[in-house]
Each structure stands twice: as C-alpha cells, then as structure tokens.
VMD Tcl script that draws the C-alpha trace (Angstrom):
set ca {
  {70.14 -24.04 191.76}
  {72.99 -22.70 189.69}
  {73.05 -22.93 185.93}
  {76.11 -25.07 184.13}
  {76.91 -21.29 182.86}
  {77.07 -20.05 186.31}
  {78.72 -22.55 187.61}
  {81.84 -20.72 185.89}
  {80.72 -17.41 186.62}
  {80.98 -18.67 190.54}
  {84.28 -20.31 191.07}
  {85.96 -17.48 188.76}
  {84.47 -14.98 191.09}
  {86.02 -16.48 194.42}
  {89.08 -17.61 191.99}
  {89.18 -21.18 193.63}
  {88.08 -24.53 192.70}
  {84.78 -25.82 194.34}
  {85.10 -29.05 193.04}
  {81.26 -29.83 194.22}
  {80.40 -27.48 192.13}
  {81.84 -27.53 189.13}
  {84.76 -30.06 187.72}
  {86.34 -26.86 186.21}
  {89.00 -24.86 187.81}
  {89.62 -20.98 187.78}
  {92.66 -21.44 186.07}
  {91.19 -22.80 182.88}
  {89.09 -19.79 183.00}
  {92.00 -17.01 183.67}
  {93.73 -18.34 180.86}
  {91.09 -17.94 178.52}
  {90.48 -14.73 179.52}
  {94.25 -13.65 178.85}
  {93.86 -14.99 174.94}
  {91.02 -13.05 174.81}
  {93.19 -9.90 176.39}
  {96.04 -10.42 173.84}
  {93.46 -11.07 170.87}
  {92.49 -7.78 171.02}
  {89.43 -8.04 174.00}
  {88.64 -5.79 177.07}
  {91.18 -6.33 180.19}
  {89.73 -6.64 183.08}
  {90.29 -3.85 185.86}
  {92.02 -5.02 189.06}
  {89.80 -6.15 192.01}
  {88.32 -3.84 194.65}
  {89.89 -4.43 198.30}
  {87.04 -6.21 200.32}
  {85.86 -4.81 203.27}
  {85.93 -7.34 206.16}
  {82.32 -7.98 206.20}
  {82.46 -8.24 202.15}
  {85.35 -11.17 203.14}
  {82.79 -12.75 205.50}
  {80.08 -13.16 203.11}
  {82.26 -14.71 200.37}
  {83.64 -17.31 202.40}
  {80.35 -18.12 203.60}
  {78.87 -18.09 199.90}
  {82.08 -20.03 198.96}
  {79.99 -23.15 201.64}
  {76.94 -22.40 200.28}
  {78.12 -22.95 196.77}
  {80.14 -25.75 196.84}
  {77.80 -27.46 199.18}
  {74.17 -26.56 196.88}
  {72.67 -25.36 200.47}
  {70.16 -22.77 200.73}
  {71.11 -19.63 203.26}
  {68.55 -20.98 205.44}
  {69.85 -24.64 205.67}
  {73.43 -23.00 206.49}
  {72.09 -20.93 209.20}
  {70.00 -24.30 210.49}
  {73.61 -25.68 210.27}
  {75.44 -23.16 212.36}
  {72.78 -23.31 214.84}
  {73.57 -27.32 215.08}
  {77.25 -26.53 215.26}
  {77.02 -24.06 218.02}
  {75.13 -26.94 220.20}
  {77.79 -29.19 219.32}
  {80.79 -29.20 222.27}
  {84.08 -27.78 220.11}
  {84.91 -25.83 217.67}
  {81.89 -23.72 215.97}
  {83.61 -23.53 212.43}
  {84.85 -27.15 212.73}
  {81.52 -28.61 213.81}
  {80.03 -26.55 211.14}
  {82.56 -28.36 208.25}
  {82.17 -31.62 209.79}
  {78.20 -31.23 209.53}
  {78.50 -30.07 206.00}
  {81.09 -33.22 204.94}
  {78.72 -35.79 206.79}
  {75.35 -34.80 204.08}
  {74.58 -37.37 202.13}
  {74.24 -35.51 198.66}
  {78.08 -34.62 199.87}
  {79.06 -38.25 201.13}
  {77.54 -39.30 197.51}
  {79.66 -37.04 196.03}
  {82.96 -37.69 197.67}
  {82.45 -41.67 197.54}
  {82.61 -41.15 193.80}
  {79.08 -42.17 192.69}
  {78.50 -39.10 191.03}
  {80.82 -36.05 189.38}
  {79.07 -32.75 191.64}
  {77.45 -32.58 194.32}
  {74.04 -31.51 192.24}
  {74.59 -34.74 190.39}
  {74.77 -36.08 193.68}
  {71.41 -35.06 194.80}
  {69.74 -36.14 191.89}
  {70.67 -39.78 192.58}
  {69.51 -38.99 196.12}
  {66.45 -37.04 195.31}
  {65.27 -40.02 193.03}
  {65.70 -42.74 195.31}
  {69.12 -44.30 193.55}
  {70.60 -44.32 196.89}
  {70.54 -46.54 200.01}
  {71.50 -46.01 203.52}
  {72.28 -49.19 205.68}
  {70.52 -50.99 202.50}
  {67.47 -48.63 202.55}
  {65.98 -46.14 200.56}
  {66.57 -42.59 201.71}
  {65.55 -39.72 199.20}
  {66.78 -37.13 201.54}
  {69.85 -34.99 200.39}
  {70.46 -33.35 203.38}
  {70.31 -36.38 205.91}
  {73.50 -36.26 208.04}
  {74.93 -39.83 207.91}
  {76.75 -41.40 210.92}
  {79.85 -43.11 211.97}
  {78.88 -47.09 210.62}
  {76.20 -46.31 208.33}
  {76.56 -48.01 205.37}
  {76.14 -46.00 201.71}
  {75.65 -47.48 198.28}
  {73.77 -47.64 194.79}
  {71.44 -49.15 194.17}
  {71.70 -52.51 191.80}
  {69.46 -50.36 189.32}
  {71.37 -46.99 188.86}
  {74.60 -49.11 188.86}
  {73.72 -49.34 185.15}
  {72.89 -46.03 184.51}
  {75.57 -44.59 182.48}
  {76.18 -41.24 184.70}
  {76.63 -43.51 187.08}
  {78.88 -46.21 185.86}
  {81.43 -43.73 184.19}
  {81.92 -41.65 187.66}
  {82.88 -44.64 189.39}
  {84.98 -45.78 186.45}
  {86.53 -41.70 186.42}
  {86.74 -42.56 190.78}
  {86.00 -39.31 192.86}
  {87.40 -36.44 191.61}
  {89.20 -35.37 194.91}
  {90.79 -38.15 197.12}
  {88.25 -40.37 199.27}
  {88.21 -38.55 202.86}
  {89.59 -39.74 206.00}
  {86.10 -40.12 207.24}
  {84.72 -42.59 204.35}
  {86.27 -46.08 203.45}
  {85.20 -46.64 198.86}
  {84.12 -50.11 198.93}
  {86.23 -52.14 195.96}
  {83.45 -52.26 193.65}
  {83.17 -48.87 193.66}
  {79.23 -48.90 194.28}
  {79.55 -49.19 197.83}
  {81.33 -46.73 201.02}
  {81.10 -46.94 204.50}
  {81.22 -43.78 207.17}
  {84.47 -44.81 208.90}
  {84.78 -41.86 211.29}
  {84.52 -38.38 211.68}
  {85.21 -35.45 209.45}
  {88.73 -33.91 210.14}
  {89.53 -29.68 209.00}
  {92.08 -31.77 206.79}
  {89.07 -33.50 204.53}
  {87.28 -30.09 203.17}
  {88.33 -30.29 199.30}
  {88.70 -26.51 198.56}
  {89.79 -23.68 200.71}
  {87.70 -21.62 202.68}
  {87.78 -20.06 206.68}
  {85.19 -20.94 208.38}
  {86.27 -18.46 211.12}
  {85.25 -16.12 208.74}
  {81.63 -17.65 208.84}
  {81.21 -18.03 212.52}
  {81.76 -14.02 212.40}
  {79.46 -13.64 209.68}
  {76.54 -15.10 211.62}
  {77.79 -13.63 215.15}
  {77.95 -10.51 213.98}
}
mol new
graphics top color blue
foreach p $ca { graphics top sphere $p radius 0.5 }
foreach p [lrange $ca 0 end-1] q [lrange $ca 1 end] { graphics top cylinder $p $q radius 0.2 }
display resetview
C-alpha cells in the first residue's frame, strides 16, 4: 500500500493525475516546485529519454497504481483478458473498471480507490443487497451496488457522496439519486478509464 506521502511522490513521477490514487494533481505539485526554484532551491535536471521497455513498465505501473493491484493480480488480470474474445488491452481496462473497490470508487461512495477498499474490506458494502468483503470481485452487467444503511452515517462516507465522484459517473454505472446506491448498467468502454495510460504498452510488457 502506498503512503499519503507517496501518493505524491507517484503521480509526480508519471506527471499525470491518477485520480484513484490520489485527489491531487501533478500540476499542484510542479508549481510548488517552481517557487521553490525561484526561492532560491535546487532545479531539477531534465528527464532521461526512456527506453521502450522503461515506457512499458511505467504505463503498466501507472494501472497498478491507480488501481491499488498487486503485480501478481495484474498479471492474473492479463491472463483473464487474453481468454476474453477482443481486444487484450481493452479487455484488460474493462476488467480493471468492473472491480468493486473501483466501481465503489467511481459511484462516489468513497474519495480513492484505497478508501474504497476499506469500505469493502470491512463489510460497508453490498452487492445485489448482500454482503461482499471482497475488493477485487468483478461485478456484472445488473448487479446492484450500495451502502450499507450503517456506513451511510459514517462521516467519510456521507461527505463523498455530498462532494459526488470526483471524475464523472462512467458509461457503464447508472448513481442512484440518493447517492448511496449504483447499478452496473453495461460494459466498460476505452472512453470510461479516468486518467491516461496505453494499455498497448502493457500487452507488450507482458508479451515480451
């Protein structure tokens, strides 16, 4: 698990928003860097050109990051996507968006993706109106997501449905109008991955 400090440390390496990851943004970070430069402080040297595996890795740890999957649980992944008819990076994506930690996440009940798990992990969660404790359970088209009537009090809870998700609801998921309540409505599309990454670059990484 990454630290709140490292959190920072890992979207200003890749210089992108992972937003379930961290609510901050590169950005916010450059620019405090640059007061630093002009107050007198170290400036940074210009980045190394990547070589293409280097490029491979980082997109992949850009998934792994943003996503709070272990290497193995990615490579379980890819194998699933590979069996899948389609697109091998697509699948991939789509298996990724359908995890519940992730569906948590995007519905709005929580601000990160950790968060996310946490209300999974300790049973604040309910699938089809039961209980699942399961992060990584891949939801399906029709299943039914929502909190529980107990952590709807819970004050992490009730302020990041009152903040609503902090990237727009996907395609895939319908936000019930309480807020404490979603539906899976279809299937992932590219279009409804909330940060840039290519997964092309991830198929190669594990072909290779």
């Amino acid at each position: 698990m990454v630290q709140r400090g490292g959190r920072v440390k890992v979207i200003r390496r890749f210089g992108t928003p992972l937003p379930g990851l961290t609510r901050k943004a590169p950005r916010e970070e450059a620019a405090a860097g640059g007061a630093r430069a002009r107050s007198g402080g170290a400036a940074r040297r210009p980045p190394k050109k990547k070589s293409e595996y280097g490029r491979r890795l980082e997109e992949k740890q850009k998934v792994r990051y943003h996503y709070g999957i272990t290497e193995r649980q990615l490579r379980n992944l890819f194998a699933a996507a590979r069996r899948h008819a389609g697109v091998t990076g697509h699948n991939l994506l789509a298996l990724l968006e359908r995890r519940l930690d992730n569906v948590v996440f995007r519905l709005g009940f929580a601000p990160t993706i950790p968060a996310a798990r946490q209300l999974v992990s300790h049973g604040h969660i309910l699938v089809n109106g039961r209980r699942v404790s399961f992060p990584a359970q891949v939801v399906d088209e029709g299943d039914e997501v929502s909190v529980t009537a107990r952590a709807r009090t819970m004050p992490g809870v009730a302020s990041a449905v009152d903040s609503g998700p902090l990237v727009a609801v996907p395609s895939f998921l319908t936000r019930g109008e309480d807020g404490f309540t979603g539906r899976v409505s279809g299937a992932p599309a590219r279009e409804d991955v909330p940060f840039i990454v290519d997964e092309t670059a991830i198929v190669e990484f594990y072909a290779r």
